[in-house]
Biotite code that builds the C-alpha atoms (Angstrom):
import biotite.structure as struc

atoms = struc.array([
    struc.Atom([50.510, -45.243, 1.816], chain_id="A", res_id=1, res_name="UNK", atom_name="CA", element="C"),
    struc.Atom([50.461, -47.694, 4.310], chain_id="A", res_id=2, res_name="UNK", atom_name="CA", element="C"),
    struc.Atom([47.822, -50.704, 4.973], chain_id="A", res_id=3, res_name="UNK", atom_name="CA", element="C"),
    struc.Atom([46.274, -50.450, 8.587], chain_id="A", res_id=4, res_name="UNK", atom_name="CA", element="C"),
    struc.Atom([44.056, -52.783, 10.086], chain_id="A", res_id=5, res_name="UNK", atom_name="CA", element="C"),
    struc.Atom([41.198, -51.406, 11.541], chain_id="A", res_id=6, res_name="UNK", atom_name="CA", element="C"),
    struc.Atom([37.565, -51.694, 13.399], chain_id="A", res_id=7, res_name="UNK", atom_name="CA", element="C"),
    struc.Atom([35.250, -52.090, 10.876], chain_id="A", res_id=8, res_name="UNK", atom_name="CA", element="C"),
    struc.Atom([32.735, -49.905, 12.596], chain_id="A", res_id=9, res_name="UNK", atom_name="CA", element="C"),
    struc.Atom([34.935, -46.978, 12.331], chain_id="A", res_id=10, res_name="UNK", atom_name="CA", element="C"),
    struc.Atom([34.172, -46.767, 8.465], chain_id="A", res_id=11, res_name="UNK", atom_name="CA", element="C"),
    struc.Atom([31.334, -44.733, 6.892], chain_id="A", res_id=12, res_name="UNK", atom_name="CA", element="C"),
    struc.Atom([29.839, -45.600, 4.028], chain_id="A", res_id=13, res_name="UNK", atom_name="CA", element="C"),
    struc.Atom([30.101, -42.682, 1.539], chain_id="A", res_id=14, res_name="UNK", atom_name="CA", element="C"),
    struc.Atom([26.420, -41.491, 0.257], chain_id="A", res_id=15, res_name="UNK", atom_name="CA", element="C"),
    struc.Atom([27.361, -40.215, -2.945], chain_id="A", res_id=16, res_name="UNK", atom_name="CA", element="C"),
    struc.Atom([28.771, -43.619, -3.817], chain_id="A", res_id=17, res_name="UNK", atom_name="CA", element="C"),
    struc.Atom([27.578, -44.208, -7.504], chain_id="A", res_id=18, res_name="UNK", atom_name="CA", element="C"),
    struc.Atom([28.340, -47.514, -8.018], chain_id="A", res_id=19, res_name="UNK", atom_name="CA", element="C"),
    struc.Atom([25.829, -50.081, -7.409], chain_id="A", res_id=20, res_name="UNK", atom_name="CA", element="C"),
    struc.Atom([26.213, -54.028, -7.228], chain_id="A", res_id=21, res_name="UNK", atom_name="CA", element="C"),
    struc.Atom([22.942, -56.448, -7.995], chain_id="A", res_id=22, res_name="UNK", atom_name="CA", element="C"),
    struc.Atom([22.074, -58.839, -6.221], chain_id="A", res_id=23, res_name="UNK", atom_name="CA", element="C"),
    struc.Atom([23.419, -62.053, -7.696], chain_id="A", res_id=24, res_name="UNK", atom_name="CA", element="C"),
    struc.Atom([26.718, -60.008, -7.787], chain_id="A", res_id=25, res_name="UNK", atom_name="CA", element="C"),
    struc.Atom([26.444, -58.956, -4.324], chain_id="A", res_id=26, res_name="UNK", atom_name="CA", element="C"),
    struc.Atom([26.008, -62.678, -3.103], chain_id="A", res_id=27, res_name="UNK", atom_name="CA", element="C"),
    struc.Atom([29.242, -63.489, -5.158], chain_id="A", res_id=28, res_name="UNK", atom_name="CA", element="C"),
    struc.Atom([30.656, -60.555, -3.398], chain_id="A", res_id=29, res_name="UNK", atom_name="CA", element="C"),
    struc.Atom([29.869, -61.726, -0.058], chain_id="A", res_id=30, res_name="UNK", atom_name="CA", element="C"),
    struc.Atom([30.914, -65.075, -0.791], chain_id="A", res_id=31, res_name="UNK", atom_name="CA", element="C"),
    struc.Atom([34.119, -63.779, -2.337], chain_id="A", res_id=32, res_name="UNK", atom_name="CA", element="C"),
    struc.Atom([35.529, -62.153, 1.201], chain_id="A", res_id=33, res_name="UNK", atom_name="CA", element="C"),
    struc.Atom([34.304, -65.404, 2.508], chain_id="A", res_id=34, res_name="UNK", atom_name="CA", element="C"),
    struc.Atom([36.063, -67.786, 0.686], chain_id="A", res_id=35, res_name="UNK", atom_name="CA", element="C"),
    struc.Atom([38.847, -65.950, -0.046], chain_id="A", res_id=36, res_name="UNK", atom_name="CA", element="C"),
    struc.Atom([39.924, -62.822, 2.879], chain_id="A", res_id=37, res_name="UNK", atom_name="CA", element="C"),
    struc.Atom([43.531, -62.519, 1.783], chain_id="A", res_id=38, res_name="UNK", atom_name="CA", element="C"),
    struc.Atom([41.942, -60.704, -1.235], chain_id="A", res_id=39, res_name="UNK", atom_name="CA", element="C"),
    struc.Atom([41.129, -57.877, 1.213], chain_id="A", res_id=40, res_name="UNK", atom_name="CA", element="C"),
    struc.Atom([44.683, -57.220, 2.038], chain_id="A", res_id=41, res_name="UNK", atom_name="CA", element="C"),
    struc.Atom([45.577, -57.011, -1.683], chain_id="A", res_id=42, res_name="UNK", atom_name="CA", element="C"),
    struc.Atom([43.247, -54.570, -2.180], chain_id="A", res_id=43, res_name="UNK", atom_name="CA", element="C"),
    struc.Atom([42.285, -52.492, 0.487], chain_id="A", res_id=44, res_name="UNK", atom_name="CA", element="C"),
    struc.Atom([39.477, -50.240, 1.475], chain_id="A", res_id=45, res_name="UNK", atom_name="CA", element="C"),
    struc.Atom([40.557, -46.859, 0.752], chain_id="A", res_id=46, res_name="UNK", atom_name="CA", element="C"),
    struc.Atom([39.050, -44.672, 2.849], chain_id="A", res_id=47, res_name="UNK", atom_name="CA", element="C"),
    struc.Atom([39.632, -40.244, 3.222], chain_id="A", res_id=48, res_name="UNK", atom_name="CA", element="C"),
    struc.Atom([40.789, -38.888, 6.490], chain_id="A", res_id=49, res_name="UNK", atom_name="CA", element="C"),
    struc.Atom([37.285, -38.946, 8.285], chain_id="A", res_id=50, res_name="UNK", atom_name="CA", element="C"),
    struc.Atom([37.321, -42.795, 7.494], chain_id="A", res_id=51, res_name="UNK", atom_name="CA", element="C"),
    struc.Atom([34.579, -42.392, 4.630], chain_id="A", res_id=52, res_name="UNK", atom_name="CA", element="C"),
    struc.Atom([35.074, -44.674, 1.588], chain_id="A", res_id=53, res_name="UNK", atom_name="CA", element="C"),
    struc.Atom([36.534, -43.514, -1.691], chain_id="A", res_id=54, res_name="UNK", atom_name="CA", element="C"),
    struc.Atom([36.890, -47.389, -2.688], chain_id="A", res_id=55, res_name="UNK", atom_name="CA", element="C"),
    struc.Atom([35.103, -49.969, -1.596], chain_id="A", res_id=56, res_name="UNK", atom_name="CA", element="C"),
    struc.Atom([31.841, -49.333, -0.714], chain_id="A", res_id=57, res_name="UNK", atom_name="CA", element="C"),
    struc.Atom([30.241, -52.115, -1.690], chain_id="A", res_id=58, res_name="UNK", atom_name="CA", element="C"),
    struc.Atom([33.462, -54.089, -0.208], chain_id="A", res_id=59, res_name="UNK", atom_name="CA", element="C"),
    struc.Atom([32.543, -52.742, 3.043], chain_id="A", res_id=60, res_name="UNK", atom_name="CA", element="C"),
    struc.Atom([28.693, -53.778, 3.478], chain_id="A", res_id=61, res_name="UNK", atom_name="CA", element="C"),
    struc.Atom([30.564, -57.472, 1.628], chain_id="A", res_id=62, res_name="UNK", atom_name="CA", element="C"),
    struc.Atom([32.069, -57.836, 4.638], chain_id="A", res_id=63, res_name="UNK", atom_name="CA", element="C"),
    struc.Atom([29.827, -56.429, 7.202], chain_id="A", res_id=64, res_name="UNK", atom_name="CA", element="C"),
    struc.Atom([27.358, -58.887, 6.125], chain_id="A", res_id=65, res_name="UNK", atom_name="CA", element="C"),
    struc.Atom([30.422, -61.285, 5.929], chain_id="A", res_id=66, res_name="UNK", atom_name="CA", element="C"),
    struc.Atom([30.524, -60.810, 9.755], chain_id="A", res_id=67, res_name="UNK", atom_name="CA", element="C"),
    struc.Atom([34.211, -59.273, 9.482], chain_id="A", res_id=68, res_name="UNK", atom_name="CA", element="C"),
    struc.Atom([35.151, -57.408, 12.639], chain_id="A", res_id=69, res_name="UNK", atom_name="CA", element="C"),
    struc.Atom([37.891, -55.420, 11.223], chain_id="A", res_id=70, res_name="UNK", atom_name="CA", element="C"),
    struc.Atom([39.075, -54.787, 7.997], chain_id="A", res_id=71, res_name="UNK", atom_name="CA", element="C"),
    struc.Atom([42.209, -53.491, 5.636], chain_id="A", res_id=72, res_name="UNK", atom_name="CA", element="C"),
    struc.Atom([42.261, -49.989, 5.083], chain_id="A", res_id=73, res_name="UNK", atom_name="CA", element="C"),
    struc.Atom([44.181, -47.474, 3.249], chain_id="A", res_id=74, res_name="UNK", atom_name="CA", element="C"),
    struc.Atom([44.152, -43.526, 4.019], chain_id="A", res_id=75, res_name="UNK", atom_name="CA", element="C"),
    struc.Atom([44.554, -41.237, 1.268], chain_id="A", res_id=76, res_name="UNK", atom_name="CA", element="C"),
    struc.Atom([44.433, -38.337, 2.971], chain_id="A", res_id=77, res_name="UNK", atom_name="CA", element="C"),
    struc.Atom([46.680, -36.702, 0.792], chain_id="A", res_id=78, res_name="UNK", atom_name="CA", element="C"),
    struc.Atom([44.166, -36.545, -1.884], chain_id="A", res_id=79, res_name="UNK", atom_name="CA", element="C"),
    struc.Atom([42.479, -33.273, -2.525], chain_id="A", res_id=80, res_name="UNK", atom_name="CA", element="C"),
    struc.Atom([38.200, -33.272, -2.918], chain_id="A", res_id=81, res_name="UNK", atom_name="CA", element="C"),
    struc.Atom([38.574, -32.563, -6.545], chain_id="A", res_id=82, res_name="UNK", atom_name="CA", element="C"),
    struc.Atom([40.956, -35.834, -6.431], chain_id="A", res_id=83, res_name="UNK", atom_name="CA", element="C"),
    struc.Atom([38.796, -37.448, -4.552], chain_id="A", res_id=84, res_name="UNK", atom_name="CA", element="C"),
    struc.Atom([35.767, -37.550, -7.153], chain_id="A", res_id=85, res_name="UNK", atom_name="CA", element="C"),
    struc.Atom([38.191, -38.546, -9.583], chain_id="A", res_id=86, res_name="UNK", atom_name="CA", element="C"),
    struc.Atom([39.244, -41.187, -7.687], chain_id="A", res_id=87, res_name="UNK", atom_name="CA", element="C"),
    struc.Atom([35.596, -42.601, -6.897], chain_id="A", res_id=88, res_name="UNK", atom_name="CA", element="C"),
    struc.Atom([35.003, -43.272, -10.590], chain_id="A", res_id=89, res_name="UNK", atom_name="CA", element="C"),
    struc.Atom([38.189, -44.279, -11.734], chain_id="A", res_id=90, res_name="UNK", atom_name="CA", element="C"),
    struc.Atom([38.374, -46.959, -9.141], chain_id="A", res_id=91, res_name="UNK", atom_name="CA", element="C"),
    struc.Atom([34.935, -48.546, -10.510], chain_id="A", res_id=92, res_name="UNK", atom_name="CA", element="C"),
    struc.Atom([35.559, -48.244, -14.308], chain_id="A", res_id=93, res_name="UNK", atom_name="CA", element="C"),
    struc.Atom([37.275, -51.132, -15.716], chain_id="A", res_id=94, res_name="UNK", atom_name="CA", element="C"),
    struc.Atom([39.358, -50.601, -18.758], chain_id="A", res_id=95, res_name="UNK", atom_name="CA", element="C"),
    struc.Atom([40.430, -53.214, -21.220], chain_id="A", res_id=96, res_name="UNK", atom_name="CA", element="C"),
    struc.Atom([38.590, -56.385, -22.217], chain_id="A", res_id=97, res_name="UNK", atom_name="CA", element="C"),
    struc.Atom([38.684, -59.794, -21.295], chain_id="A", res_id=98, res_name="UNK", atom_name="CA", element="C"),
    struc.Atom([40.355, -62.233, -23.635], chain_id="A", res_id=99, res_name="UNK", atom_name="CA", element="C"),
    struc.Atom([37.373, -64.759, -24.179], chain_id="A", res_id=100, res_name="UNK", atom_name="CA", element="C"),
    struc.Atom([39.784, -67.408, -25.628], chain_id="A", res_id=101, res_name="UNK", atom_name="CA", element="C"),
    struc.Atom([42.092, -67.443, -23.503], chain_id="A", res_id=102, res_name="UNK", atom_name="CA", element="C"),
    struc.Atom([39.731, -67.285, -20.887], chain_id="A", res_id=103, res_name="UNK", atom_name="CA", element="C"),
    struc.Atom([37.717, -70.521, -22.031], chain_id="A", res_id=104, res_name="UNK", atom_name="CA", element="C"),
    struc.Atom([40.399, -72.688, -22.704], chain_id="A", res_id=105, res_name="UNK", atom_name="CA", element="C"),
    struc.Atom([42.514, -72.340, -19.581], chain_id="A", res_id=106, res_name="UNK", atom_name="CA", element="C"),
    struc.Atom([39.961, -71.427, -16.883], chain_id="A", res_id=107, res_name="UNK", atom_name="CA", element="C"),
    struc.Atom([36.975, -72.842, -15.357], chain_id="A", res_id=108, res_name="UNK", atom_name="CA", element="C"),
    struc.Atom([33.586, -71.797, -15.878], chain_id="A", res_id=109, res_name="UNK", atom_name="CA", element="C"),
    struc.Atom([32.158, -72.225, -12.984], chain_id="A", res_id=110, res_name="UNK", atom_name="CA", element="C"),
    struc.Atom([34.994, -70.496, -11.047], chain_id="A", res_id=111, res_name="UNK", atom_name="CA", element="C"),
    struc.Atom([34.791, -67.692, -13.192], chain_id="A", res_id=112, res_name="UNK", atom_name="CA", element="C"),
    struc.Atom([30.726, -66.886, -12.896], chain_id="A", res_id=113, res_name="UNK", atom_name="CA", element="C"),
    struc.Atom([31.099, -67.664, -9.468], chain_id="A", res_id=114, res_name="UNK", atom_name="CA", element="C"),
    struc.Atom([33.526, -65.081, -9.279], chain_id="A", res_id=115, res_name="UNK", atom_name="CA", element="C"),
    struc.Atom([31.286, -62.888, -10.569], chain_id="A", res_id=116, res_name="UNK", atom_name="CA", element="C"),
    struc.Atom([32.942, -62.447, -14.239], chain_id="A", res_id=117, res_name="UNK", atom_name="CA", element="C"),
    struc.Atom([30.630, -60.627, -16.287], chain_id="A", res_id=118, res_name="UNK", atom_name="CA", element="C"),
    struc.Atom([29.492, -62.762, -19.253], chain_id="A", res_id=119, res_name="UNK", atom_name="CA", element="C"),
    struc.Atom([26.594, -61.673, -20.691], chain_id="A", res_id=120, res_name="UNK", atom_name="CA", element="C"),
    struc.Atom([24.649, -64.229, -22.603], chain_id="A", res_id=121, res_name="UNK", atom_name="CA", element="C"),
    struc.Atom([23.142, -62.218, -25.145], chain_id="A", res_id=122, res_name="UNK", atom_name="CA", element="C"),
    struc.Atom([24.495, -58.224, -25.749], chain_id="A", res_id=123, res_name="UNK", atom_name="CA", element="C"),
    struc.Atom([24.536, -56.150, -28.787], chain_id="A", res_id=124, res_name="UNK", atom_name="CA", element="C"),
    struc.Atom([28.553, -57.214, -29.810], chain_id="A", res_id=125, res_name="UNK", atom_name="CA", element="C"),
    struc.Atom([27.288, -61.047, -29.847], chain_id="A", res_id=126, res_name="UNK", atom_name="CA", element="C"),
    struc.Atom([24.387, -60.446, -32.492], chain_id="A", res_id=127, res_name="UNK", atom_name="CA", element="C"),
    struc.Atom([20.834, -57.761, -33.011], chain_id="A", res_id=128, res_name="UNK", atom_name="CA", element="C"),
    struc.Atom([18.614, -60.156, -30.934], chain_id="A", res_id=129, res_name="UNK", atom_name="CA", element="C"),
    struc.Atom([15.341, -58.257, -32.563], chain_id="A", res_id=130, res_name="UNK", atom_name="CA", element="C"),
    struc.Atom([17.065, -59.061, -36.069], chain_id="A", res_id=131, res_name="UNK", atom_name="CA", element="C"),
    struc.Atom([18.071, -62.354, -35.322], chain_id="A", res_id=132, res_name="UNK", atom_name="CA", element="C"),
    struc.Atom([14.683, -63.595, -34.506], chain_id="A", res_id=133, res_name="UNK", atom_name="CA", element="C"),
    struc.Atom([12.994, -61.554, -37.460], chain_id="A", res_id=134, res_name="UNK", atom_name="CA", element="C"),
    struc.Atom([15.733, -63.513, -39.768], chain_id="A", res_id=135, res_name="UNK", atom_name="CA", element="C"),
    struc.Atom([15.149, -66.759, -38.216], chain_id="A", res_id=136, res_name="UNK", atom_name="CA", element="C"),
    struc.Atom([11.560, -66.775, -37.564], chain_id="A", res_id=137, res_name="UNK", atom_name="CA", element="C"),
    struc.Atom([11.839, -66.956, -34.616], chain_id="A", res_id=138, res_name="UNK", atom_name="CA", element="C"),
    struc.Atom([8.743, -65.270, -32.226], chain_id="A", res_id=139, res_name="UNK", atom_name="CA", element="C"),
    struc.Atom([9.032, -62.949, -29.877], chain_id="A", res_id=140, res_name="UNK", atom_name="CA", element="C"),
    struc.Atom([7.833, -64.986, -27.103], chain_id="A", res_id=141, res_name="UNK", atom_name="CA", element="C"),
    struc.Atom([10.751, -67.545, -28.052], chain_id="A", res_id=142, res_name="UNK", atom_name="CA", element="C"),
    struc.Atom([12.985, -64.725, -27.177], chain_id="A", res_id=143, res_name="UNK", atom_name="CA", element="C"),
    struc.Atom([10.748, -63.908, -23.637], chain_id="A", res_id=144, res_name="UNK", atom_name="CA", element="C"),
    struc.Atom([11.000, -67.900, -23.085], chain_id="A", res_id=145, res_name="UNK", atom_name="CA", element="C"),
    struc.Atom([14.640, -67.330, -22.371], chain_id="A", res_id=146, res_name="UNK", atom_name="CA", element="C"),
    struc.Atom([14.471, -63.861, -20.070], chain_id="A", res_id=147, res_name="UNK", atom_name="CA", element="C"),
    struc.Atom([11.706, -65.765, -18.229], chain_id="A", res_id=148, res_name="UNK", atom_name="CA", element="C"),
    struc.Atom([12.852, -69.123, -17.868], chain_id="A", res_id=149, res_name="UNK", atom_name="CA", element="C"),
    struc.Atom([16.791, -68.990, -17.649], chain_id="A", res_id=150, res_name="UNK", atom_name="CA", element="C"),
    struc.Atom([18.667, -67.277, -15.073], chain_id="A", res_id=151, res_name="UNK", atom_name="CA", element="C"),
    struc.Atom([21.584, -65.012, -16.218], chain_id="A", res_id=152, res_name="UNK", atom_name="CA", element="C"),
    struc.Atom([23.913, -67.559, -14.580], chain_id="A", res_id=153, res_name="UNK", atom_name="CA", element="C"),
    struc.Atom([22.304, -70.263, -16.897], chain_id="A", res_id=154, res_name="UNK", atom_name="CA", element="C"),
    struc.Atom([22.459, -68.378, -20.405], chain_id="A", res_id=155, res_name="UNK", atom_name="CA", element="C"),
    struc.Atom([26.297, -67.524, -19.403], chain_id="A", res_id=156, res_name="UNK", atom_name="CA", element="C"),
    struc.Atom([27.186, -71.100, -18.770], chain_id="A", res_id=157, res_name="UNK", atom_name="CA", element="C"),
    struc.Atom([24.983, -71.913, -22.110], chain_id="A", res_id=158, res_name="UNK", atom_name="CA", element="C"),
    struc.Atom([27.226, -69.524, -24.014], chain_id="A", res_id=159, res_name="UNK", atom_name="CA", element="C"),
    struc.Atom([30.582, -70.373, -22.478], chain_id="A", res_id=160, res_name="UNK", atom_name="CA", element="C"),
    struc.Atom([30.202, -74.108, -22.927], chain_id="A", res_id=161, res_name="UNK", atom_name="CA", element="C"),
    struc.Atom([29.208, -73.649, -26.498], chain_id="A", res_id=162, res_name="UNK", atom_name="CA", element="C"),
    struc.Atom([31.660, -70.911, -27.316], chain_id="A", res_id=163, res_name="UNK", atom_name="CA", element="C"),
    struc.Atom([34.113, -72.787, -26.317], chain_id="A", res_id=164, res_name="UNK", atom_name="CA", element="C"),
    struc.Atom([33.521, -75.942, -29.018], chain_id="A", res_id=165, res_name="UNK", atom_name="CA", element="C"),
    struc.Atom([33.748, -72.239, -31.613], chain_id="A", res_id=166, res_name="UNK", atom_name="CA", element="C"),
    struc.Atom([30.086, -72.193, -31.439], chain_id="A", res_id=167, res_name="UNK", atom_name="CA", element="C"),
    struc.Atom([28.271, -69.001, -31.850], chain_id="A", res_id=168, res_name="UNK", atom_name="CA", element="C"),
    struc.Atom([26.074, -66.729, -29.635], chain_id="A", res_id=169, res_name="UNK", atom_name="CA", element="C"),
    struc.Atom([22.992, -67.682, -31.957], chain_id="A", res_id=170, res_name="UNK", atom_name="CA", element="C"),
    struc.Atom([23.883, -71.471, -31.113], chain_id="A", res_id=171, res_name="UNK", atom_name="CA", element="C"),
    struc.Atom([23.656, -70.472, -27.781], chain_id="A", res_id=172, res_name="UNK", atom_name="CA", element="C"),
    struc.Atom([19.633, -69.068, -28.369], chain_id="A", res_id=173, res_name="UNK", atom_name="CA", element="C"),
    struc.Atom([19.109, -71.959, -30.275], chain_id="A", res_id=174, res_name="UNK", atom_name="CA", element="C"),
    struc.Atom([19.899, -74.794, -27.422], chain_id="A", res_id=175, res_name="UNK", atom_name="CA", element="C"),
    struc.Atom([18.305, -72.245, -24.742], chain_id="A", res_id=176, res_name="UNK", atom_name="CA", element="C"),
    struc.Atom([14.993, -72.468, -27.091], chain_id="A", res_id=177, res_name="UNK", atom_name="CA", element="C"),
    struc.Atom([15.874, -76.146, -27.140], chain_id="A", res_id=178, res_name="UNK", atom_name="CA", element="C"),
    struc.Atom([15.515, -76.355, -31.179], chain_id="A", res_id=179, res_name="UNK", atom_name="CA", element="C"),
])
């Protein structure tokens, strides 16, 4: 398969695309292609013969809004529909993990959020929030305080900072409730 270069308004957007980017992650996205357009040629649109998008939906409106005139493309037209399908999920499920250490120690936070690494402040691996606060005392409008007040971006820079000086996700709800 061979990368072409081509008109971005020759591209269709495929309907059935299930995969779905917020906005924060969106803006990242955008900002992304942006900053950074060589990334496009490493990892190009793929697209079936009638130029609709197997991969990279959300790539696409990126760089529309991005102002892009033309973007990378591969055809897999070699693909059957059955093939196809396949290929629309697999491309958006990640497999593996992440490792956190390794991670914290050798790259920088704020590049990686702003990159639009997932880091979820609080999730049910770190600790049970509703047992945490029924353990601790803690009320549940402590635990609203930090949905309400914090953005996400805020409770993963909270957690990152303290995780890496081996604190713990409940030290990060603690200095987020300022106690």
């Amino acid at each position: 398969m061979e990368v072409q270069i081509v008109k971005i308004s020759k591209l269709k957007t495929n309907p059935n695309n299930p995969r779905l980017i917020k906005d924060g992650k969106y803006k990242s996205l955008v900002k992304s292609i942006t900053d950074f357009p060589k990334m496009l040629e490493l990892r190009p649109i793929v697209v079936d013969k009638d130029f609709v998008v197997l991969g990279g939906n959300m790539r696409l409106k990126a760089c529309q809004e991005a102002g892009l005139k033309e973007v990378p493309i591969v055809i897999a037209d070699e693909l059957t529909e059955k093939e196809q399908r396949e290929f629309i999920i697999k491309d958006n499920v990640s497999f593996g993990e992440w490792d956190w250490e390794i991670l914290l120690n050798e790259w920088d936070t704020d590049d990686l959020i702003e990159w639009g690494l997932n880091m979820p402040i609080l999730n049910a691996d770190d600790i049970n929030l509703q047992d945490f606060f029924e353990e601790n005392n803690l009320a549940k409008e402590q635990m609203n305080k930090i949905v309400l007040e914090y953005t996400e971006e805020e409770c993963e820079k909270v957690k990152l900072e303290l995780l890496k000086h081996g604190k713990t996700p409940e030290d990060a709800v603690y200095k987020l409730l300022g106690l």
